[in-house]
N, C-alpha and C positions, 0 to 999 in steps of 0.2 A: 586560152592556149591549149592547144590538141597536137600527139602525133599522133599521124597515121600510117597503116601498115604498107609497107613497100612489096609486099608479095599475099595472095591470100585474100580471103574474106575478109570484113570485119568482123570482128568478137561476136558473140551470142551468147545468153546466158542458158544455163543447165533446162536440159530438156529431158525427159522419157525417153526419144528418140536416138539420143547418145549413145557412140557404135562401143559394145562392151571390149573392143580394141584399145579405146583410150583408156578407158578404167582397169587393163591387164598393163599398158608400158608406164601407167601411171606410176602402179605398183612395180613394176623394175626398177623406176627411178627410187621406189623408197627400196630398193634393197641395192642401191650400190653403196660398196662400203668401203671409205678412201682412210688408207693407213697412214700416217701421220706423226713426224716425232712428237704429239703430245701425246700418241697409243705408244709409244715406245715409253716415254717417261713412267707412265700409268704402269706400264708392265715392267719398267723397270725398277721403281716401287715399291710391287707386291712380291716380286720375288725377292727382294732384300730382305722383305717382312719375312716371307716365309723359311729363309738363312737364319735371321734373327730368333726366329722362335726354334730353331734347331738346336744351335749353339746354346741358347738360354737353356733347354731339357730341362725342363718343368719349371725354372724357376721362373721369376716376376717377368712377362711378357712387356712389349711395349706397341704403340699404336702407331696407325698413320691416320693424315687429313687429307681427303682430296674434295675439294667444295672447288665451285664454279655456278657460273649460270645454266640453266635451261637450256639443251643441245650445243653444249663445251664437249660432249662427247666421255665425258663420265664412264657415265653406265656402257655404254659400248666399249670402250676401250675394258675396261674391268670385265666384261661378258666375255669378251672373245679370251682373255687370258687362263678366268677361268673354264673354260671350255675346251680350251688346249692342254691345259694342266692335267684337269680331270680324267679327257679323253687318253692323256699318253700313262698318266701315272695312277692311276683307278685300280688296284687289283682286285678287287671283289666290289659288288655291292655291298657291301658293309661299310666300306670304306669313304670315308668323304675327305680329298686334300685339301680343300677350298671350297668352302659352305657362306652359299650367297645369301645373307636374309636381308630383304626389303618392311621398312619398319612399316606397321601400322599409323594412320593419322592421330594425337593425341595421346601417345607413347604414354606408358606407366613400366614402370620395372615388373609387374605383371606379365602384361600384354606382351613387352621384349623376351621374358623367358617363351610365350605364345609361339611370337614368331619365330625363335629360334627353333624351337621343337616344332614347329609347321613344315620349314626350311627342310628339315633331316626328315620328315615322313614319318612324324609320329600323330599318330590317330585320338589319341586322347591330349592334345597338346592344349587341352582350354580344361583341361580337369584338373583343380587341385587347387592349394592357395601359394600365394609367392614361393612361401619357402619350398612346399614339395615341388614349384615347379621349376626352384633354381637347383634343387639338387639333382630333378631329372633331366635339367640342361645339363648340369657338369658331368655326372654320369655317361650322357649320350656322346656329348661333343669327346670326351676321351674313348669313348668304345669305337667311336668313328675315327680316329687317329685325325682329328681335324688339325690340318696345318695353318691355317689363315681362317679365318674368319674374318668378313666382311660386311658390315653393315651400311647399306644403301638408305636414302632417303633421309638422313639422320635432322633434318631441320623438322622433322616433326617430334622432336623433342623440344623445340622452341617453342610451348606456349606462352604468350603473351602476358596471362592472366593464371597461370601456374605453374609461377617460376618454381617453388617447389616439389612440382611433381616433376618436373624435366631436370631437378638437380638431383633428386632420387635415384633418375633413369642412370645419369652419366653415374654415380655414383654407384650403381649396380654395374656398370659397364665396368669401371675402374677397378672394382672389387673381382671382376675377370681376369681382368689384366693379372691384378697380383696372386690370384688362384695359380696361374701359370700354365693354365690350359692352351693359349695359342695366340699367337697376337693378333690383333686386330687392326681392318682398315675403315675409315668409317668415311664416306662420298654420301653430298645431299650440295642443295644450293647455298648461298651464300647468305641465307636467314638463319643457318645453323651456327653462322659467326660468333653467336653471343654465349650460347651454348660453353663453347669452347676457353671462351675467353673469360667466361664466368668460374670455371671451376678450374683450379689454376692447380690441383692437383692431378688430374683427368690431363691435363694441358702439358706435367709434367714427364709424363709417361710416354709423350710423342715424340717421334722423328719430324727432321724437317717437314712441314707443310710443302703440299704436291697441288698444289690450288690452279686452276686451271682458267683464268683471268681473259676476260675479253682481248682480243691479239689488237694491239694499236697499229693504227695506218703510217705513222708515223716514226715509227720503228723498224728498221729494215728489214731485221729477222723474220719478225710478227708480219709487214707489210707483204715479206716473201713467201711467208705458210698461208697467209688470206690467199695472195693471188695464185701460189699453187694447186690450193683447194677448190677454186670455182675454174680454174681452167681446164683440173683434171674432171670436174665434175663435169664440164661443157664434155670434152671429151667421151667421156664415157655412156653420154647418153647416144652418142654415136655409135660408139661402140658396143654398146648394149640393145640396139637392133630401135631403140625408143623414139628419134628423129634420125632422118636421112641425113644432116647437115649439121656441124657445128655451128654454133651461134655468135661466138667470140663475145662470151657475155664478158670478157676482161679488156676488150677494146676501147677505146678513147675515153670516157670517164663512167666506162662500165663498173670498172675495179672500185672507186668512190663510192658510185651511188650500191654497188648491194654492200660495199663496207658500212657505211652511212645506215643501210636501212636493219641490215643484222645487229648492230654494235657492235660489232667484232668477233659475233659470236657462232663459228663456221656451221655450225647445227643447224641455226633460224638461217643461216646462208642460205643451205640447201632446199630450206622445206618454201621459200620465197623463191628458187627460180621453179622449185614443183609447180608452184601457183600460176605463175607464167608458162609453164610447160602445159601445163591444164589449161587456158586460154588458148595458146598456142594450136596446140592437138584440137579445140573442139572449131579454131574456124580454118582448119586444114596447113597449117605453115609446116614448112620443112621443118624451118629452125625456130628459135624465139628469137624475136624481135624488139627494139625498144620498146615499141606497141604494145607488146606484151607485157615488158617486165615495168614501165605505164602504169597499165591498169593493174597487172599483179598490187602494185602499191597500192592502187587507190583501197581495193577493192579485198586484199588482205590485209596489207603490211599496217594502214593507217587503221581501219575497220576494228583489229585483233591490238592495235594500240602500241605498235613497234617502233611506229615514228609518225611524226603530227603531219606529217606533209609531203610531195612529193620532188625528192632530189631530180628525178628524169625531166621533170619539167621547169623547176625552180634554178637545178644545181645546187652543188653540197652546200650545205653550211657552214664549214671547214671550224668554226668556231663553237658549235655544237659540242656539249658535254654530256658525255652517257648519265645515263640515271641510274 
């Protein structure tokens, strides 16, 4: 069983000859950026935290959780927050409101003062040993009047085989908290779970969990923000000059199968109809077509191991359980 394309060539695979036209609206498509009440939650969030460490004035700070899956939109929603913050409330370089560190893989309470002092642009930030290089974290992050502090990636504190050194880590993080320098957010995927759940003092420190959970098809809400998301996305690659035609990837059991093929997770939504838009664009189509988003499956979604099989051709499995 095959479809085939109702308008257009058939497919081709990657050639030399590829007009650098596809590969410029390719990258428009990765820079459309669709706002979302789960960007509002996220910012709605950080800036509680950042009330929170106001109010506290110096005293014992508290944390937040934001864990989800791989392109739940995380890290972008926290990007553009702080980048709005920064950009309105900045008065000097000197000043940092919201200082982003992205942890290193294999985390040590070391390595976290590292990246901390990395983050703020400090040049000898791998010189010294923990202790001078926690006291030249605390030193910095107060001369910078940091109001938030954010820690990305944090499931690389989860090692498998050194539960000790990642209980160290949270334990130096915790010991931040109660320093009363500034509270913290800390977003990584859902490997970071055990982390948390492990040090029940670290655990006790936090506000409500901001966990950013695969949207169920099956829930109105959730089912309304999916098919918001891939419609505005159809959308906008119109409107963003990238195909001449909308696609109506949410038509007849369009909305299913890129549900099905993402797990709910609007991120891998998008980077799956890219894959189809790249098909699309290189055998000439206005729009994407089933044909497209077809082979997109075969040829990414199954290949990169996001689902064993293809919904466009089988149909859902409605009784499918995420992994």
């Amino acid at each position: 069983m095959s479809i085939q394309p109702a308008t257009g060539a058939a497919a081709r695979p990657f050639s030399i000859s590829d007009d650098q036209s596809i590969a410029a609206r390719i990258t428009r498509a990765d820079n459309i950026y669709i706002k979302n009440p789960r960007t509002d939650q996220v910012h709605g969030l950080l800036a509680f935290m950042r009330a929170l460490g106001k109010e506290a004035n110096g005293g014992v700070m508290r944390g937040a959780r934001i864990l989800g899956p791989s392109g739940s939109g995380k890290t972008t929603a926290i990007q553009t927050y702080i980048e709005q913050v920064n950009a309105a409330e900045k008065p000097d370089a000197a000043t940092i409101p919201i200082l982003y560190v992205p942890l290193q893989a294999a985390a040590t309470p070391k390595r976290l003062f590292t990246d901390i002092l990395t983050a703020m642009g400090d040049e000898y930030a791998i010189r010294g040993d923990e202790q001078t290089l926690r006291q030249r974290t605390y030193e910095y992050l107060r001369r910078a009047k940091v109001e938030l502090i954010v820690i990305d990636e944090v499931q690389h504190l989860y090692h498998r085989e050194g539960q000790k050194t990642a209980w160290n880590v949270t334990e130096a993080l915790k010991r931040m908290l109660d320093s009363g320098i500034a509270p913290m957010a800390f977003s990584g995927t859902d490997e970071a779970l055990p982390i948390f759940r492990a040090n029940r003092q670290l655990n006790n420190r936090l506000v409500e969990p901001c966990d950013l959970k695969p949207l169920d098809i099956h829930d109105p809400q959730d089912r309304k923000l999916f098919l918001g998301f891939c419609g505005y996305y159809d959308r906008a690659l119109v409107k963003n000059g990238i195909l001449p035609r909308e696609s109506k990837l949410i038509e007849g059991n369009g909305l299913l199968c890129l549900h099905e093929i993402a797990g709910g997770v609007m991120g891998v939504a998008a980077n799956f109809i890219k894959a189809a838009l790249a098909i699309a664009l290189r055998r000439g189509a206005e729009f994407i077509e089933t044909y497209d988003l077809s082979l997109a499956t075969d040829r990414w979604a199954i290949e990169q191991g996001f689902i064993d099989y293809n919904p466009f051709l089988e149909g859902v499995r409605l009784q499918r359980k995420a992994t």
